[in-house]
N, C-alpha and C positions, 0 to 999 in steps of 0.2 A: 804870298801873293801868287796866284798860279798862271802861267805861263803858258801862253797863246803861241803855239807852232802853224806857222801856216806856209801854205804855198800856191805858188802862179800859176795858171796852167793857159797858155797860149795853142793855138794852131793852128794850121793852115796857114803858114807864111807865104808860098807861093813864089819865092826869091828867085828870082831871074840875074842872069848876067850884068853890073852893071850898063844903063843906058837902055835896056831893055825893058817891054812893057807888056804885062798880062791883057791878052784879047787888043793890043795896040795902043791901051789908055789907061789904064791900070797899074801905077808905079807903088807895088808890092812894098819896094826896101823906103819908099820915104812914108808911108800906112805903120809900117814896123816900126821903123826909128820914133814915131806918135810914140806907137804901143809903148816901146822902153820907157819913152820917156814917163809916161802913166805909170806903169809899173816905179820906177824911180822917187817917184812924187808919192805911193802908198804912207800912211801915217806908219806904220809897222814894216819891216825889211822885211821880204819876205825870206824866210831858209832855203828857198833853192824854188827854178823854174822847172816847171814839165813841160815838154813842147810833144803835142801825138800828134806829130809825122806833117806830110805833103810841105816840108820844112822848105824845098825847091820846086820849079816848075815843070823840071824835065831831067832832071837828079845828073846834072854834070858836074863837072868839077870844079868851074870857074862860078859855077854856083853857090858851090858852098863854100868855096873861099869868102863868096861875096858876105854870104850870111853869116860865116864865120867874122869878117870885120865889123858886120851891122850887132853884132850879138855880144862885141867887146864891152861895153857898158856895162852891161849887168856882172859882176864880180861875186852873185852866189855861186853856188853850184849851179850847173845844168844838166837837162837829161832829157836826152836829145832821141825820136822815135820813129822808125820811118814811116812813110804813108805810100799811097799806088803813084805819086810822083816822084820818089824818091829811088837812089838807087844805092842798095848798101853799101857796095865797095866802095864808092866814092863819098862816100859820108865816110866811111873807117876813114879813105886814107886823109882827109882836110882833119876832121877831128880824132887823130891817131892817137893823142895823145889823155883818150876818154877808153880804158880800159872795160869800162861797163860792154862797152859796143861789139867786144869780141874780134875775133881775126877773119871769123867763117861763117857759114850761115845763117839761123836766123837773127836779130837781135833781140835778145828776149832776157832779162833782169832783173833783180830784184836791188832799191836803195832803200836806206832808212831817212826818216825826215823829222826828227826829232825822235817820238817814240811809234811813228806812223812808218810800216813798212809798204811801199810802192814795188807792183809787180808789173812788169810794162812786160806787153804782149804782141809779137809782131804779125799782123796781119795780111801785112802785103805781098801780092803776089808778080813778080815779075813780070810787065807786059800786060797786064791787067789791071781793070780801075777796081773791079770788085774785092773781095778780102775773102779769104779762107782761114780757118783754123783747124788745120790737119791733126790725127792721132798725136804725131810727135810734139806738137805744142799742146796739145791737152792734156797730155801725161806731162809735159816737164810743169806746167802750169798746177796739176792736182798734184804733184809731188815737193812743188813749192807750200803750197797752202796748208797741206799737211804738217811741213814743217813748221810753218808759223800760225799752227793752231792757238785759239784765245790773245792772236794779237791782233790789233790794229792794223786791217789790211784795205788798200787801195789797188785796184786792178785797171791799169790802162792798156788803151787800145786805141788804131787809127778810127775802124771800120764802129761803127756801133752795132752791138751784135740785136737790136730790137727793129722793129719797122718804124719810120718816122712820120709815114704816110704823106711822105713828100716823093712822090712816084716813080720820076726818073732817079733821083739817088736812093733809091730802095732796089730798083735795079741793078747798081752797081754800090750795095749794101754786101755785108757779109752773106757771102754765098753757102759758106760750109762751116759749122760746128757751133753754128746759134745753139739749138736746140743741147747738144751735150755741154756747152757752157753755161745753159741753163739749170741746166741738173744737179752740175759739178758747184755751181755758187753757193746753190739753196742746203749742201752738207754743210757748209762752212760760214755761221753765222756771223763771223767777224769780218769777215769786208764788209766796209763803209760804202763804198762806192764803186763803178764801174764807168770811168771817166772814156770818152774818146773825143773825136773829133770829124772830121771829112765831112759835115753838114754844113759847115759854115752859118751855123746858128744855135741858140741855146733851146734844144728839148729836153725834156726829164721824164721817166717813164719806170714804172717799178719792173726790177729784169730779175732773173735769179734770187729771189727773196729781199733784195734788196734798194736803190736806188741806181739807175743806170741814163747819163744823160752825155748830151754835146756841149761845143763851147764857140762861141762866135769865132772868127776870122779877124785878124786885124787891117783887113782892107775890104774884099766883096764878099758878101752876106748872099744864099743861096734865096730866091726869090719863097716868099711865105705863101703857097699854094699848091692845094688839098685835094684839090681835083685830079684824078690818078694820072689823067691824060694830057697835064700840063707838062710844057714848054720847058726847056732846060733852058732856065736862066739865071740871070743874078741881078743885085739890086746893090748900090753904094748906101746901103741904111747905116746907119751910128755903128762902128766897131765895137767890140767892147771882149774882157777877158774875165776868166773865172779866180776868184781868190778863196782858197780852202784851208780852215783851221779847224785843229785838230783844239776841241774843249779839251782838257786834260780831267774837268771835275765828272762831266758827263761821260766823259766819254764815249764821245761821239765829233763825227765831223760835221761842220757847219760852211754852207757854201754861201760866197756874195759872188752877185756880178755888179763886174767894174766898168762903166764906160771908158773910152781911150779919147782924152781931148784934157782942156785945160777950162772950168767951170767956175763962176762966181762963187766966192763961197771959200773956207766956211764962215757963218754968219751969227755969232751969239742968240737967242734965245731973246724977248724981253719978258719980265714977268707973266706979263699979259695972257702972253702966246703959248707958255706952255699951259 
């Protein structure tokens, strides 16, 4: 019988201080504790969470403490990403005890997830919303992929390295090394994907020869509007998260999105109907 590896991938939590609220109204950690609970309720456990980044609102410490308690529930693995609200030292020192995340610089990794290896990539740049991909993370990046030539590769990111043609977050989009991560994907025909996040909505777009998309928010959803010159705002539309299994027969990855709430159902079939 073959064996369905999958996993979660959340973002943009946005976790403030307890008693604290995003834009005054916006209670981030009780949107989250939803999410858990969805995730929780999946028919299949998943093998471990990705979270890419903006994990806090203003990356303090008493933040991550916060989301460190709200994120007790889930007992997979996690693997934790920063975003342009985040601040790495103070993620190292709440989650010290996640060697992945390093002592220094940038955060940047590789885990395995069954037989699917994740390459998380860090984007963010201190004091800035937008995202760069400097020489040094393009070399530790093409010298990862090298190595896991003809395997199963997943490449994460905060920033998405494509245009979403949602205008003002295209402005504070990957400013620096789209273009050479475009080039560096298309040598390496096994990555599956090119996940990120900071859109707070689901896009997909073919990037680097491959698939490259975002993944909703579990609280505000970045307003759906095309017009370059639109408005930075946000909309409370349905949450919802990305769930990714790895086919083992195909080989290949298959992506569902999950809404985050609690739904009638499920509901047998009668002859009829099907």
């Amino acid at each position: 019988m073959t064996r369905i590896f999958n996993f979660v991938q959340i973002t943009d939590l946005h976790i403030q201080a307890p008693g604290r609220l995003v834009s005054g109204r916006i209670d981030t950690s009780n949107y989250l504790r939803n999410t858990i609970d969805s995730i929780l309720r999946l028919r299949q456990r998943p093998e471990a969470i990705l979270i890419t980044g903006d994990l806090t609102d203003f990356g303090g410490l008493e933040e991550y403490e916060h989301l460190r308690a709200l994120l007790a529930p889930l007992t997979m693995p996690m693997y934790l990403m920063p975003g342009n609200h985040d601040d790495r030292q103070n993620l190292r020192a709440v989650f010290h005890d996640q060697p992945w995340l390093g002592e220094t610089g940038f955060i940047q990794y590789r885990c395995k997830i069954g037989p699917l290896h994740i390459v998380a990539l860090d984007t963010s740049e201190p004091g800035r919303s937008d995202g760069r991909l400097c020489s040094e993370r393009l070399q530790w990046l093409e010298l990862t992929l090298e190595e896991l030539a003809d395997e199963p590769v997943v490449v994460a990111m905060h920033h998405p390295p494509f245009r979403t043609l949602i205008g003002h977050m295209d402005e504070i989009g990957l400013s620096e090394g789209s273009e050479e991560l475009d080039h560096l994907l298309r040598k390496h025909p096994n990555v599956e994907r090119v996940l990120s996040g900071h859109l707070h909505r689901a896009i997909d777009v073919r990037f680097g020869g491959t698939l490259a998309s975002t993944c909703p928010a579990p609280a505000h959803q970045i307003t759906l509007n095309l017009d370059p010159n639109a408005a930075a705002d946000w909309m409370l539309e349905p949450p919802a998260f990305r769930v990714h299994g790895w086919d083992s027969d195909s080989r290949r990855l298959v992506t569902h999105l999950a809404p985050v709430g609690r739904f009638e159902g499920p509901h047998p079939f009668h002859e009829e109907e099907q």
